[in-house]
C-alpha positions in Angstrom: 4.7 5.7 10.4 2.4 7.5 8.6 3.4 10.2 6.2 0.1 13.2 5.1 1.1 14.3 1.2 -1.3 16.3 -1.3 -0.7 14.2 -4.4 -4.0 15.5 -5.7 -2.6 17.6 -8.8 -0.3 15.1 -9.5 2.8 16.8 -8.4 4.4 16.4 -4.4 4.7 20.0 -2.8 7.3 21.4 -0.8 5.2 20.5 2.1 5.0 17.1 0.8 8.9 16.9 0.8 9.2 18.2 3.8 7.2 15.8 5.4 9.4 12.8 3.2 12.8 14.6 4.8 11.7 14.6 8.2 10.5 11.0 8.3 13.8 9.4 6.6 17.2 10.2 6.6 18.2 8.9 3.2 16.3 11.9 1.5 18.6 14.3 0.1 18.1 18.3 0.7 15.6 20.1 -2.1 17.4 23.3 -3.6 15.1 25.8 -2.4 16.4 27.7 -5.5 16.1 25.0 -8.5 13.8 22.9 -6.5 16.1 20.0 -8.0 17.5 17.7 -4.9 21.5 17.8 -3.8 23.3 14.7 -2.9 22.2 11.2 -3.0 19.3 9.1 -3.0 19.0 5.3 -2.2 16.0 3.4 -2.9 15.6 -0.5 -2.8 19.5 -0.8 -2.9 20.1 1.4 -5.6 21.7 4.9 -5.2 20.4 7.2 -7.7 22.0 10.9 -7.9 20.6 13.9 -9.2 22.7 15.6 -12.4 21.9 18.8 -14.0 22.0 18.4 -17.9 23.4 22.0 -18.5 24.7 21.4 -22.2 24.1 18.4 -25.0 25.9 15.6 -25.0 26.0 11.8 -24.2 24.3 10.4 -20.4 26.7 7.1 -19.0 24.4 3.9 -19.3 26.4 2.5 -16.9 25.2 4.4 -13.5 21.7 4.6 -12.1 21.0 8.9 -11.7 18.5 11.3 -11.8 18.9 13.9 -14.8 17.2 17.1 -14.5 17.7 19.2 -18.1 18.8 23.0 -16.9 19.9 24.2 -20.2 19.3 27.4 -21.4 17.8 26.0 -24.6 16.6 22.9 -26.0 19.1 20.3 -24.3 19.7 17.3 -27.0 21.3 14.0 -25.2 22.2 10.5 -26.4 22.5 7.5 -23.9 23.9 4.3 -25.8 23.3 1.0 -25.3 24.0 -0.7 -21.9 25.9 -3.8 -21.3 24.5 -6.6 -21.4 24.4 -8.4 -17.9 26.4 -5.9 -16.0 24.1 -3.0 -16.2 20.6 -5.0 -16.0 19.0 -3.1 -13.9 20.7 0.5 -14.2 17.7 3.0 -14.0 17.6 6.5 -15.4 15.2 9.2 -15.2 15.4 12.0 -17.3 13.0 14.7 -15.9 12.5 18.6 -17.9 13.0 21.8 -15.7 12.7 24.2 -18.4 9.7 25.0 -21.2 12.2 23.6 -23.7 11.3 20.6 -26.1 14.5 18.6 -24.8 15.5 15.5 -26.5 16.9 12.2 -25.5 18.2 10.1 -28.1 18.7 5.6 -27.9 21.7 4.9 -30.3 21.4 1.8 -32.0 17.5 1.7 -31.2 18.1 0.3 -28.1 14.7 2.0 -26.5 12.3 -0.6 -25.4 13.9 -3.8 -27.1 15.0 -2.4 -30.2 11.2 -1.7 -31.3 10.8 -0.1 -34.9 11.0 3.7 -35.0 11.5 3.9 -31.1 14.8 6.2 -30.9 14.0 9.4 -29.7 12.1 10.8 -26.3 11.0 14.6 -26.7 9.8 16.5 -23.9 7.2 18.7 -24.2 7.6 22.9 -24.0 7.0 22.9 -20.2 8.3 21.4 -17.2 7.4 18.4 -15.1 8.0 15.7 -17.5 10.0 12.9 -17.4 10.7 9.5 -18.4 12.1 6.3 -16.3 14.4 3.7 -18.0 15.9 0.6 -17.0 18.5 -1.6 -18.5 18.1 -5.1 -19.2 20.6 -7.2 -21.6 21.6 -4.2 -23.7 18.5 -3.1 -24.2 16.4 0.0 -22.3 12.8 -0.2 -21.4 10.3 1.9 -20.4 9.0 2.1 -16.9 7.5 5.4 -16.8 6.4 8.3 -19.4 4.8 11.7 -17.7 4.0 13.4 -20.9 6.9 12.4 -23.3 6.5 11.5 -26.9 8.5 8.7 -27.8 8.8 8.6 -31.6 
């Protein structure tokens, strides 16, 4: 099956997700109102939900989501070290809705391998941006950066 999208600036459209909805029925709904998707997504095996970051505070290294910072404000997160063997492969994505220069900070310096200096990602002041971690034997690395300076 063959699915037409205009990936051409970068970004899907609505038509675009429209297209992926009708084709397969694992797709959760798109908010018309927040454009951020409701319910559940499962890809390769691995459920990954959407959560809206509406106040600071610390993100569960234990469970595979989709964070999407909604709050009013720059939204300041920490997401601690997973463990070792039991959450290889628990994937985050942390992705900015706002034109706020959200942070996300790696306790222990736990972002790819423990590197030197590598503790904090900070979004840039408009939306779009997002990073993509996953966790292997207590340590997160990075998959994906869209415009993210990790410092």
């Amino acid at each position: 099956m063959a699915i037409t999208t205009n990936f051409t600036d970068g970004c899907f459209t609505k038509q675009d997700i429209t297209n992926l909805t009708n084709n397969f029925a694992d797709v959760p709904a798109l908010d018309a109102a927040t454009n951020i998707f409701t319910g559940t997504m499962t890809v390769s095996g691995m459920t990954f939900t959407p959560v809206a970051v509406t106040a600071n505070g610390a993100i569960s290294p234990h469970v595979s989501a989709n964070y999407y910072f909604t709050k009013a404000g720059v939204a300041a997160v920490t997401l601690a070290a997973p463990t070792a063997t039991t959450d290889d492969g628990v994937t985050i994505t942390f992705t900015s809705t706002t034109t706020d220069q959200d942070t996300v900070t790696f306790t222990g310096s736990t972002l790819n391998g423990g590197g030197t200096g590598q503790l904090t990602a900070t979004f840039p002041v408009h939306s779009g941006a997002s990073i993509t971690v996953q966790a292997y034997q207590a340590k997160w690395y990075l998959l994906v950066n869209n415009l993210v300076v990790i410092s």
